[in-house]
C-alpha positions in Angstrom: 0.0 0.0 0.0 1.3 3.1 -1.0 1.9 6.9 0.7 -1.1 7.8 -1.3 -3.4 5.3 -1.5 -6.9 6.0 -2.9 -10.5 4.4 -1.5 -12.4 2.9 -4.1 -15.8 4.9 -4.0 -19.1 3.3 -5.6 -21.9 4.7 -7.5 -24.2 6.4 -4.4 -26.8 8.5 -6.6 -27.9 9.3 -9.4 -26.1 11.9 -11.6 -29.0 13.5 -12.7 -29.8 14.0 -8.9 -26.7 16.7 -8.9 -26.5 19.6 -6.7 -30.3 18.4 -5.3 -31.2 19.2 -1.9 -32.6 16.0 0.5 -34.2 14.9 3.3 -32.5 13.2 5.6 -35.4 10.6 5.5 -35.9 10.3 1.8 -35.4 6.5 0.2 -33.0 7.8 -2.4 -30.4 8.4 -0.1 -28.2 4.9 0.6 -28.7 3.3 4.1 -24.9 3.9 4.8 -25.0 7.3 3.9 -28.5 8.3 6.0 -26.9 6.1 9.0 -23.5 8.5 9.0 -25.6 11.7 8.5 -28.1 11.1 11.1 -25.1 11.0 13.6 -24.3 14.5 12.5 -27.1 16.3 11.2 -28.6 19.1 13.4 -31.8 20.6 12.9 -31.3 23.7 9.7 -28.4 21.2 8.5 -29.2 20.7 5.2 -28.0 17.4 2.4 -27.1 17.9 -1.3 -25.9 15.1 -3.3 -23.1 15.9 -5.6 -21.9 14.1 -8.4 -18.7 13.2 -9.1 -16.5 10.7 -11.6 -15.5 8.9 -8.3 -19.3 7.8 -8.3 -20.8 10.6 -6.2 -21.0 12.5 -2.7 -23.3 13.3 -0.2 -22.7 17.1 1.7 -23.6 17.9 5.1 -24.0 21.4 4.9 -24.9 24.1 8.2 -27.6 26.7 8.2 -24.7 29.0 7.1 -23.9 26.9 3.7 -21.0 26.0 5.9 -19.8 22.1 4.5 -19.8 19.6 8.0 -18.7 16.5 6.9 -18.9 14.7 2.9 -19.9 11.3 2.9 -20.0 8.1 -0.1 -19.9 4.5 -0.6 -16.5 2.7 -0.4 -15.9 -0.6 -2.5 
């Protein structure tokens, strides 16, 4: 394993779903990903999927617009 080793992500949304706001309870959103949220989320938090090449990311972001944490699905 090397200095810079890279985490395999899988596909956790759909890329049409990019930039879109969710609930923290919506069925779209991959058990994992809800699970590690849930720990974090505080009421005005607010969750945007984001799509990337790596397969996609879900942002934890404050009242403010302020990111908390980025979560996705790891091979």
């Amino acid at each position: 394993m090397g200095f810079f080793s890279r985490v395999r992500a899988i596909p956790s949304g759909d890329p049409a779903w990019d930039e879109q706001e969710f609930a923290v309870d919506d069925p779209r959103i991959p058990a994992p990903i809800r699970a590690s949220v849930l720990r974090d989320w505080q009421p005005g938090d607010r969750l945007y999927f984001i799509d990337t090449k790596e397969g996609g990311e879900w942002w934890l972001l404050d009242e403010r617009g302020e990111l908390i944490e980025v979560y996705w699905l790891e091979a």
